[in-house]
N, C-alpha and C positions, 0 to 999 in steps of 0.2 A: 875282180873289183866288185862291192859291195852295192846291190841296189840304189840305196843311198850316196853313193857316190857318183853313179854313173847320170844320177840325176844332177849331182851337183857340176858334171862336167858342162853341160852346156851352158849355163848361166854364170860360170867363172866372173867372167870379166864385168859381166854388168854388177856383180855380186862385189867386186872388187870398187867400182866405181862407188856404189852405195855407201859401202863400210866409209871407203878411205874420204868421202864426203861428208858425213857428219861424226867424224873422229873429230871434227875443231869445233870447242864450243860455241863458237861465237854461229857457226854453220846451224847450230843445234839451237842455238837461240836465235836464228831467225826462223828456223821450222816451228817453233813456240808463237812467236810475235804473230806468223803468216797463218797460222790455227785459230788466234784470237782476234786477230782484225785478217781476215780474207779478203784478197784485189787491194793492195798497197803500194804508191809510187816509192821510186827510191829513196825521195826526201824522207818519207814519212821512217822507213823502215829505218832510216840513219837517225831522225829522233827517237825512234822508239830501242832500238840498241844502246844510245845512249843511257835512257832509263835504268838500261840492265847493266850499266856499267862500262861498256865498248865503244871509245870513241876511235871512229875511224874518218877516214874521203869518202864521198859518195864514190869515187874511181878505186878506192881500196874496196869498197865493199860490193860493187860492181864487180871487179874482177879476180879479187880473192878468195869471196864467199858465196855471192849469187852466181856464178856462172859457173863453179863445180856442182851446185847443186840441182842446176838447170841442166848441165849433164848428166847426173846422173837419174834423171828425170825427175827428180821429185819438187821441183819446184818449175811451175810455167810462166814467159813473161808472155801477156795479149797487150800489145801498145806499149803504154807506160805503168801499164800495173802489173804488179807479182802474184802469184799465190802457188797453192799446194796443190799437187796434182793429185790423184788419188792414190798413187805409189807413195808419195809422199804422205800423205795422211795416215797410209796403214803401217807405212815404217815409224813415222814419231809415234803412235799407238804404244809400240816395244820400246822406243829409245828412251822413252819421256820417263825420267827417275832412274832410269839404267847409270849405273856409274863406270864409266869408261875406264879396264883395268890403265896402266902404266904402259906395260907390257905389248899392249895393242895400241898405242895411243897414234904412233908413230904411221906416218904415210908410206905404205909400203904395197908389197902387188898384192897383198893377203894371203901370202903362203902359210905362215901361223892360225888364222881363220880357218882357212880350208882344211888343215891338219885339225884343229879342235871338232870341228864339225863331223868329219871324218870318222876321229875316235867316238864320239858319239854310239855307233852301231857294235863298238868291242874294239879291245883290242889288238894294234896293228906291228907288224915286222917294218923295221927298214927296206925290207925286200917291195911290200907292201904300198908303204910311204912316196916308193922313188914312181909307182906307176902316175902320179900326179902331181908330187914336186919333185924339181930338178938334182938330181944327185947330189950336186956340188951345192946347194941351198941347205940341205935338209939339217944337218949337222948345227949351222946359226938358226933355223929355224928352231928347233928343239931347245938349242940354249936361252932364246929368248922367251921360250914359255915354259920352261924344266918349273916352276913351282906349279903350274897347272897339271904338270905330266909324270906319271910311275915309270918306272923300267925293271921289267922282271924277266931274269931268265928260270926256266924250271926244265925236270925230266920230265920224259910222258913214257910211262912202263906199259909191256904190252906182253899175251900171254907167248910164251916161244913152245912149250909142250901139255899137252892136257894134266890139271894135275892132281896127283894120285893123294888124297887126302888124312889116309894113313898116313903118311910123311912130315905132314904140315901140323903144328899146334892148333889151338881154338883161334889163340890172336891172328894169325899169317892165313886162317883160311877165313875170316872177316876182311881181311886184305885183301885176299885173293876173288872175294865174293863182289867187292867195290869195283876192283879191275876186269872181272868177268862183265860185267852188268855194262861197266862204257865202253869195254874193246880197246880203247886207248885212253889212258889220261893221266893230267899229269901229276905229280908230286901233292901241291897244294890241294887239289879237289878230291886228293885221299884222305888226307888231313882234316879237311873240312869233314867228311865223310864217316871218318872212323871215329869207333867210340870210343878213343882212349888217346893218351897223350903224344903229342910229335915226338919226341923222341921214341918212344915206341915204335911208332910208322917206321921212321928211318932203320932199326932196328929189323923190325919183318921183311921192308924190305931186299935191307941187305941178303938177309940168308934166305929169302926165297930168290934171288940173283944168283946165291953161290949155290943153290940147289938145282939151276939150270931148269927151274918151271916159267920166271920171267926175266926178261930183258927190257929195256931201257935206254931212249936215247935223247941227246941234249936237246933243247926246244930251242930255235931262234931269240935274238933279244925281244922282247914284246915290252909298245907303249902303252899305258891308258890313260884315265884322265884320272885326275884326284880330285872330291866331293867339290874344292871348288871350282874347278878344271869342264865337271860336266854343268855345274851353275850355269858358266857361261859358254858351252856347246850346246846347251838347251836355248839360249839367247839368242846365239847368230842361227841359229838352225832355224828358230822363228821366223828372220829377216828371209833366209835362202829358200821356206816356204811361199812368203809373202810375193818374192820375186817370182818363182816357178808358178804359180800361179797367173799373174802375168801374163806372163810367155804361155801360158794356156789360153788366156782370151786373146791374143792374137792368132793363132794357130784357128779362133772361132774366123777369126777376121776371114781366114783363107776361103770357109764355105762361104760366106757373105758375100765377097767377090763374087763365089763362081754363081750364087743366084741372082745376084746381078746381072750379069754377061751371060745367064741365060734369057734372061729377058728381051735380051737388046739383038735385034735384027743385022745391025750393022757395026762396025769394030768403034769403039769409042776412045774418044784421047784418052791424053793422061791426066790432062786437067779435071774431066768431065767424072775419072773415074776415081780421082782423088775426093773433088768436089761433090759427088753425087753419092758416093760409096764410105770412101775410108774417113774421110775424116767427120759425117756423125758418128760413124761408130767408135772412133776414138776419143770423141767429147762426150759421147756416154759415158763409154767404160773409163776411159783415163783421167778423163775433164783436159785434156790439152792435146793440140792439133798433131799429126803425125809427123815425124822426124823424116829426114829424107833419108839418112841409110837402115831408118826400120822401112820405107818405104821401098826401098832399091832390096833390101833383102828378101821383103815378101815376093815379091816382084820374082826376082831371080829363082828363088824356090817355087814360086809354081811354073813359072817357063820351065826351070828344070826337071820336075815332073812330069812335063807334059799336058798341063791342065789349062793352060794359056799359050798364047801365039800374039806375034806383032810386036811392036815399037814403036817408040815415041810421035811417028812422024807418022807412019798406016793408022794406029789406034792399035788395039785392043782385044781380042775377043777370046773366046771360050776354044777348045783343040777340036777341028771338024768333025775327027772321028767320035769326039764324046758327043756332038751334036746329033751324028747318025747312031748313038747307040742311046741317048735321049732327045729325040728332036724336041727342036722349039711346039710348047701348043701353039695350036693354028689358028687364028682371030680375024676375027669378022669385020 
Protein backbone atom coordinates (compact mmCIF):
# COMPACT_ATOMS: atom_id res chain seq x y z
CA UNK A 1 0.00 0.00 0.00
CA UNK A 2 1.17 3.40 -1.13
CA UNK A 3 2.40 5.96 1.44
CA UNK A 4 -0.28 8.11 0.41
CA UNK A 5 -2.79 5.80 0.84
CA UNK A 6 -2.08 4.60 4.20
CA UNK A 7 -2.52 8.10 5.06
CA UNK A 8 -5.59 8.26 3.42
CA UNK A 9 -6.86 5.25 5.50
CA UNK A 10 -7.47 6.76 8.62
CA UNK A 11 -9.48 9.85 7.61
CA UNK A 12 -11.89 7.75 5.19
CA UNK A 13 -14.72 8.51 6.76
CA UNK A 14 -14.47 12.03 7.93
CA UNK A 15 -13.07 12.48 4.21
CA UNK A 16 -16.33 10.90 3.26
CA UNK A 17 -18.49 12.99 5.46
CA UNK A 18 -16.90 16.36 3.87
CA UNK A 19 -17.07 15.32 0.22
CA UNK A 20 -20.76 13.87 0.39
CA UNK A 21 -21.68 17.37 2.48
CA UNK A 22 -20.96 20.05 0.06
CA UNK A 23 -21.76 17.94 -3.14
CA UNK A 24 -25.34 19.83 -2.78
CA UNK A 25 -25.18 23.24 -4.01
CA UNK A 26 -27.54 24.74 -2.08
CA UNK A 27 -24.85 23.20 1.07
CA UNK A 28 -22.19 25.19 -0.88
CA UNK A 29 -24.08 28.18 -0.95
CA UNK A 30 -24.59 28.38 2.56
CA UNK A 31 -20.71 27.89 3.14
CA UNK A 32 -20.52 31.16 0.55
CA UNK A 33 -23.49 33.19 2.42
CA UNK A 34 -21.62 31.97 6.32
CA UNK A 35 -18.02 33.44 4.70
CA UNK A 36 -19.64 36.80 3.85
CA UNK A 37 -21.97 37.49 6.79
CA UNK A 38 -20.24 35.17 9.86
CA UNK A 39 -22.63 34.29 13.26
CA UNK A 40 -26.11 34.12 11.25
CA UNK A 41 -29.59 33.06 12.68
CA UNK A 42 -31.53 30.68 10.70
CA UNK A 43 -33.88 33.30 9.57
CA UNK A 44 -31.29 35.25 8.17
CA UNK A 45 -29.56 32.38 6.26
CA UNK A 46 -33.19 31.33 4.73
CA UNK A 47 -33.34 35.15 3.43
CA UNK A 48 -30.21 35.28 2.17
CA UNK A 49 -30.62 31.63 0.08
CA UNK A 50 -33.39 33.03 -1.10
CA UNK A 51 -31.25 35.75 -2.79
CA UNK A 52 -29.37 33.14 -4.51
CA UNK A 53 -32.33 31.58 -5.81
CA UNK A 54 -33.20 28.57 -2.99
CA UNK A 55 -36.34 28.73 -1.59
CA UNK A 56 -36.69 26.41 1.21
CA UNK A 57 -38.46 25.80 5.33
CA UNK A 58 -36.39 27.15 7.91
CA UNK A 59 -37.03 23.04 9.00
CA UNK A 60 -35.87 21.95 5.36
CA UNK A 61 -32.80 23.94 5.71
CA UNK A 62 -32.31 23.06 9.37
CA UNK A 63 -32.30 19.59 8.67
CA UNK A 64 -31.27 18.97 5.06
CA UNK A 65 -28.57 21.27 4.81
CA UNK A 66 -27.32 22.78 8.09
CA UNK A 67 -27.05 19.75 10.07
CA UNK A 68 -24.91 17.56 7.42
CA UNK A 69 -22.65 20.22 7.29
CA UNK A 70 -22.50 20.71 11.16
CA UNK A 71 -21.43 17.07 10.95
CA UNK A 72 -19.30 17.17 9.05
CA UNK A 73 -17.78 19.95 11.10
CA UNK A 74 -17.48 22.52 8.85
CA UNK A 75 -20.10 24.60 10.00
CA UNK A 76 -20.68 25.42 14.13
CA UNK A 77 -24.11 26.31 15.74
CA UNK A 78 -23.26 28.72 19.36
CA UNK A 79 -27.03 29.48 20.46
CA UNK A 80 -28.91 30.60 17.62
CA UNK A 81 -26.18 31.57 15.20
CA UNK A 82 -24.29 29.62 12.60
CA UNK A 83 -20.95 30.03 11.12
CA UNK A 84 -17.78 28.42 9.69
CA UNK A 85 -15.45 26.63 11.50
CA UNK A 86 -12.12 26.76 10.53
CA UNK A 87 -12.33 23.18 8.69
CA UNK A 88 -14.88 24.95 7.00
CA UNK A 89 -13.13 27.89 5.96
CA UNK A 90 -10.09 25.97 4.49
CA UNK A 91 -12.41 23.57 2.70
CA UNK A 92 -14.62 26.41 0.76
CA UNK A 93 -10.96 27.96 -0.02
CA UNK A 94 -10.77 24.80 -2.68
CA UNK A 95 -14.53 24.27 -3.33
CA UNK A 96 -15.25 28.00 -4.14
CA UNK A 97 -15.29 27.95 -8.36
CA UNK A 98 -14.69 24.20 -8.33
CA UNK A 99 -17.20 22.76 -10.61
CA UNK A 100 -18.75 19.59 -9.25
CA UNK A 101 -18.04 16.71 -12.02
CA UNK A 102 -21.73 14.78 -12.77
CA UNK A 103 -19.95 11.78 -11.96
CA UNK A 104 -19.21 12.54 -8.30
CA UNK A 105 -22.11 14.55 -7.71
CA UNK A 106 -24.06 11.68 -6.20
CA UNK A 107 -24.25 10.76 -2.25
CA UNK A 108 -22.48 7.97 -2.01
CA UNK A 109 -19.60 6.45 0.68
CA UNK A 110 -16.89 7.88 -1.63
CA UNK A 111 -15.45 4.80 -3.02
CA UNK A 112 -14.81 6.79 -6.50
CA UNK A 113 -13.00 9.72 -4.56
CA UNK A 114 -10.73 7.40 -2.67
CA UNK A 115 -9.90 5.36 -5.99
CA UNK A 116 -9.18 9.05 -7.94
CA UNK A 117 -7.05 10.02 -5.03
CA UNK A 118 -5.38 6.94 -4.87
CA UNK A 119 -4.27 6.96 -8.62
CA UNK A 120 -2.89 10.10 -7.92
CA UNK A 121 0.68 8.42 -6.87
CA UNK A 122 0.63 5.99 -10.38
CA UNK A 123 -0.96 3.58 -11.60
CA UNK A 124 -2.95 0.83 -9.72
CA UNK A 125 -3.98 -3.14 -10.44
CA UNK A 126 -7.38 -4.34 -9.36
CA UNK A 127 -5.25 -6.63 -7.07
CA UNK A 128 -4.26 -3.14 -5.70
CA UNK A 129 -7.80 -1.39 -5.87
CA UNK A 130 -9.49 -4.36 -3.72
CA UNK A 131 -6.79 -3.58 -0.56
CA UNK A 132 -9.32 -0.39 0.02
CA UNK A 133 -12.46 -0.94 -1.92
CA UNK A 134 -14.67 -3.75 -1.37
CA UNK A 135 -14.24 -6.37 -4.19
CA UNK A 136 -17.80 -6.60 -5.08
CA UNK A 137 -17.80 -2.33 -5.33
CA UNK A 138 -14.84 -1.88 -7.41
CA UNK A 139 -16.18 -2.84 -10.93
CA UNK A 140 -19.54 0.15 -10.49
CA UNK A 141 -16.95 2.04 -9.00
CA UNK A 142 -14.67 2.21 -12.10
CA UNK A 143 -17.79 2.44 -14.51
CA UNK A 144 -18.92 5.32 -12.88
CA UNK A 145 -15.58 7.29 -13.32
CA UNK A 146 -14.17 5.27 -16.79
CA UNK A 147 -14.00 8.87 -18.46
CA UNK A 148 -11.57 9.92 -15.83
CA UNK A 149 -9.82 6.49 -15.86
CA UNK A 150 -7.02 4.63 -18.68
CA UNK A 151 -6.77 0.72 -18.65
CA UNK A 152 -3.68 -0.60 -19.87
CA UNK A 153 -2.32 -4.05 -20.10
CA UNK A 154 1.53 -4.24 -21.31
CA UNK A 155 4.64 -6.83 -21.33
CA UNK A 156 7.52 -6.21 -19.21
CA UNK A 157 10.66 -8.12 -20.91
CA UNK A 158 13.59 -9.14 -18.89
CA UNK A 159 17.07 -10.44 -19.70
CA UNK A 160 16.85 -14.68 -19.45
CA UNK A 161 20.80 -15.04 -20.84
CA UNK A 162 23.78 -12.59 -21.02
CA UNK A 163 23.79 -11.51 -24.52
CA UNK A 164 26.54 -12.17 -26.91
CA UNK A 165 26.40 -9.07 -29.12
CA UNK A 166 27.98 -10.60 -32.32
CA UNK A 167 24.37 -12.16 -32.63
CA UNK A 168 22.29 -9.06 -32.35
CA UNK A 169 22.09 -6.23 -35.23
CA UNK A 170 22.70 -2.35 -34.26
CA UNK A 171 18.84 -1.96 -33.87
CA UNK A 172 18.19 -5.21 -31.12
CA UNK A 173 21.28 -4.16 -29.22
CA UNK A 174 19.77 -0.50 -28.60
CA UNK A 175 16.93 -2.60 -27.45
CA UNK A 176 18.83 -4.66 -25.52
CA UNK A 177 20.77 -1.66 -24.01
CA UNK A 178 17.17 -0.04 -22.78
CA UNK A 179 16.24 -3.31 -21.18
CA UNK A 180 19.81 -3.74 -19.63
CA UNK A 181 19.69 -0.34 -17.95
CA UNK A 182 15.90 -1.06 -16.14
CA UNK A 183 16.24 -4.80 -15.44
CA UNK A 184 12.55 -4.94 -16.18
CA UNK A 185 10.27 -3.01 -18.18
CA UNK A 186 7.69 -2.79 -20.02
CA UNK A 187 6.75 -2.65 -23.80
CA UNK A 188 5.69 1.11 -23.81
CA UNK A 189 8.72 2.50 -21.84
CA UNK A 190 10.89 0.77 -24.76
CA UNK A 191 9.08 2.67 -27.07
CA UNK A 192 9.13 5.59 -25.41
CA UNK A 193 12.94 4.96 -25.09
CA UNK A 194 13.98 3.81 -28.45
CA UNK A 195 15.08 5.76 -31.41
CA UNK A 196 13.13 4.48 -33.87
CA UNK A 197 9.68 3.42 -34.81
CA UNK A 198 7.00 1.02 -32.89
CA UNK A 199 6.87 -1.26 -35.20
CA UNK A 200 10.46 -1.71 -35.11
CA UNK A 201 10.50 -2.31 -31.33
CA UNK A 202 8.00 -5.00 -31.67
CA UNK A 203 10.04 -6.34 -34.54
CA UNK A 204 13.60 -6.62 -32.25
CA UNK A 205 11.73 -7.70 -29.84
CA UNK A 206 10.41 -10.53 -31.32
CA UNK A 207 13.56 -12.09 -32.51
CA UNK A 208 15.54 -11.25 -29.52
CA UNK A 209 12.68 -13.69 -27.78
CA UNK A 210 13.15 -16.26 -30.58
CA UNK A 211 16.97 -15.97 -29.97
CA UNK A 212 16.37 -16.98 -26.30
CA UNK A 213 18.51 -13.73 -24.87
CA UNK A 214 14.99 -12.32 -23.48
CA UNK A 215 11.69 -13.25 -22.14
CA UNK A 216 8.63 -11.54 -21.35
CA UNK A 217 5.70 -11.70 -19.26
CA UNK A 218 1.97 -10.24 -19.29
CA UNK A 219 1.63 -7.16 -16.85
CA UNK A 220 -1.61 -7.22 -14.82
CA UNK A 221 -4.54 -4.85 -15.93
CA UNK A 222 -3.31 -1.25 -14.81
CA UNK A 223 -5.63 1.91 -14.04
CA UNK A 224 -4.71 5.58 -14.24
CA UNK A 225 -5.97 8.72 -14.48
CA UNK A 226 -6.52 10.62 -17.80
CA UNK A 227 -5.37 14.65 -17.84
CA UNK A 228 -8.66 15.35 -16.65
CA UNK A 229 -8.94 12.37 -14.22
CA UNK A 230 -5.66 13.83 -12.40
CA UNK A 231 -7.32 17.69 -12.51
CA UNK A 232 -9.60 16.47 -10.17
CA UNK A 233 -7.24 13.90 -8.05
CA UNK A 234 -5.19 16.92 -7.56
CA UNK A 235 -8.57 18.58 -6.03
CA UNK A 236 -9.82 16.15 -3.51
CA UNK A 237 -6.25 15.33 -2.53
CA UNK A 238 -6.28 19.14 -1.55
CA UNK A 239 -9.40 18.62 0.62
CA UNK A 240 -7.71 14.92 2.14
CA UNK A 241 -4.71 17.36 3.04
CA UNK A 242 -6.64 19.91 4.54
CA UNK A 243 -8.47 17.16 6.66
CA UNK A 244 -4.96 15.16 7.82
CA UNK A 245 -3.90 18.12 8.90
CA UNK A 246 -6.62 18.38 11.42
CA UNK A 247 -6.29 15.33 12.70
CA UNK A 248 -2.60 16.52 13.25
CA UNK A 249 -3.71 19.33 15.66
CA UNK A 250 -5.53 17.20 17.57
CA UNK A 251 -3.09 14.48 18.01
CA UNK A 252 -1.29 18.31 19.47
CA UNK A 253 -4.40 18.25 21.80
CA UNK A 254 -3.04 14.87 23.40
CA UNK A 255 0.37 16.64 24.78
CA UNK A 256 -1.75 19.62 25.97
CA UNK A 257 -3.71 17.15 28.09
CA UNK A 258 -0.80 15.55 29.49
CA UNK A 259 0.78 19.12 30.45
CA UNK A 260 -2.22 19.79 32.05
CA UNK A 261 -2.49 16.81 34.30
CA UNK A 262 0.87 17.30 35.00
CA UNK A 263 0.26 20.26 36.78
CA UNK A 264 -2.54 19.14 38.79
CA UNK A 265 -1.92 17.42 42.12
CA UNK A 266 -5.22 15.70 42.43
CA UNK A 267 -7.32 13.77 39.58
CA UNK A 268 -9.64 16.21 38.02
CA UNK A 269 -13.29 15.72 36.45
CA UNK A 270 -14.42 15.61 33.28
CA UNK A 271 -16.05 18.77 33.28
CA UNK A 272 -12.99 20.64 34.85
CA UNK A 273 -10.83 19.00 32.04
CA UNK A 274 -13.08 19.69 29.24
CA UNK A 275 -13.70 23.21 30.55
CA UNK A 276 -10.19 24.04 31.59
CA UNK A 277 -8.20 22.21 28.91
CA UNK A 278 -9.85 20.94 25.63
CA UNK A 279 -12.28 23.17 24.60
CA UNK A 280 -9.76 26.64 24.52
CA UNK A 281 -7.84 24.78 22.58
CA UNK A 282 -10.38 23.65 20.21
CA UNK A 283 -11.87 27.35 19.86
CA UNK A 284 -8.39 28.36 18.91
CA UNK A 285 -7.54 25.94 16.44
CA UNK A 286 -11.18 24.85 15.24
CA UNK A 287 -13.21 28.16 16.36
CA UNK A 288 -15.92 25.48 17.55
CA UNK A 289 -16.37 23.63 20.92
CA UNK A 290 -15.36 19.76 21.04
CA UNK A 291 -17.72 17.01 19.82
CA UNK A 292 -18.31 14.44 22.30
CA UNK A 293 -17.12 11.32 20.29
CA UNK A 294 -13.84 13.28 19.27
CA UNK A 295 -13.95 13.86 22.99
CA UNK A 296 -14.55 9.97 24.10
CA UNK A 297 -11.93 9.02 21.20
CA UNK A 298 -9.16 11.19 22.72
CA UNK A 299 -10.13 9.91 25.87
CA UNK A 300 -9.99 6.20 24.86
CA UNK A 301 -6.57 6.56 23.09
CA UNK A 302 -4.57 7.85 25.76
CA UNK A 303 -6.24 5.53 28.54
CA UNK A 304 -5.18 2.99 25.94
CA UNK A 305 -1.75 4.01 25.84
CA UNK A 306 -1.44 4.21 29.15
CA UNK A 307 -0.87 7.89 29.46
CA UNK A 308 -3.96 8.50 31.65
CA UNK A 309 -5.97 6.70 34.37
CA UNK A 310 -9.51 7.25 36.01
CA UNK A 311 -13.31 7.95 34.98
CA UNK A 312 -15.89 10.05 34.96
CA UNK A 313 -16.75 9.69 38.61
CA UNK A 314 -12.77 9.48 40.45
CA UNK A 315 -11.41 12.28 37.91
CA UNK A 316 -8.65 12.09 35.92
CA UNK A 317 -5.06 12.09 36.00
CA UNK A 318 -1.68 11.40 34.39
CA UNK A 319 -0.43 7.06 34.69
CA UNK A 320 1.64 6.95 38.26
CA UNK A 321 4.56 5.47 36.79
CA UNK A 322 5.04 8.43 34.28
CA UNK A 323 4.62 10.59 37.36
CA UNK A 324 7.72 8.52 39.05
CA UNK A 325 9.63 8.68 35.79
CA UNK A 326 8.85 12.76 35.65
CA UNK A 327 7.68 13.81 39.00
CA UNK A 328 5.48 16.85 39.55
CA UNK A 329 7.92 20.00 40.39
CA UNK A 330 7.70 20.66 43.95
CA UNK A 331 6.13 24.16 45.05
CA UNK A 332 6.45 26.13 47.80
Amino acid sequence: MSTELSTLIPIRETLRKVLNSVKNPRRRAILLILKEYNGLTLETIQDKLKGKGFYHSKSTIETCYLSPLIRAKLVVKKGQLYSLSSLGEKILTEIEGFEWPPELSKIRKCYEELLLIALNNGPLTFKDIALFIPRNEISRVIGRIKKFLMRSKDRVYYFVSSPLYGDVSPSERKVLDIIREAGEISTSEIIKKAPFKTRTVFKRLKSLKEKGIINSFKQPLLYSLTPEGKKISDFLLKIASIIREEEKAKEELKNVIIDYLFNKSEPVSEIELIEECISPFFENYFKRPIEPDEFQKIKRELKKSGIITGDPYSGYQLNKELLQKYPLPKTN
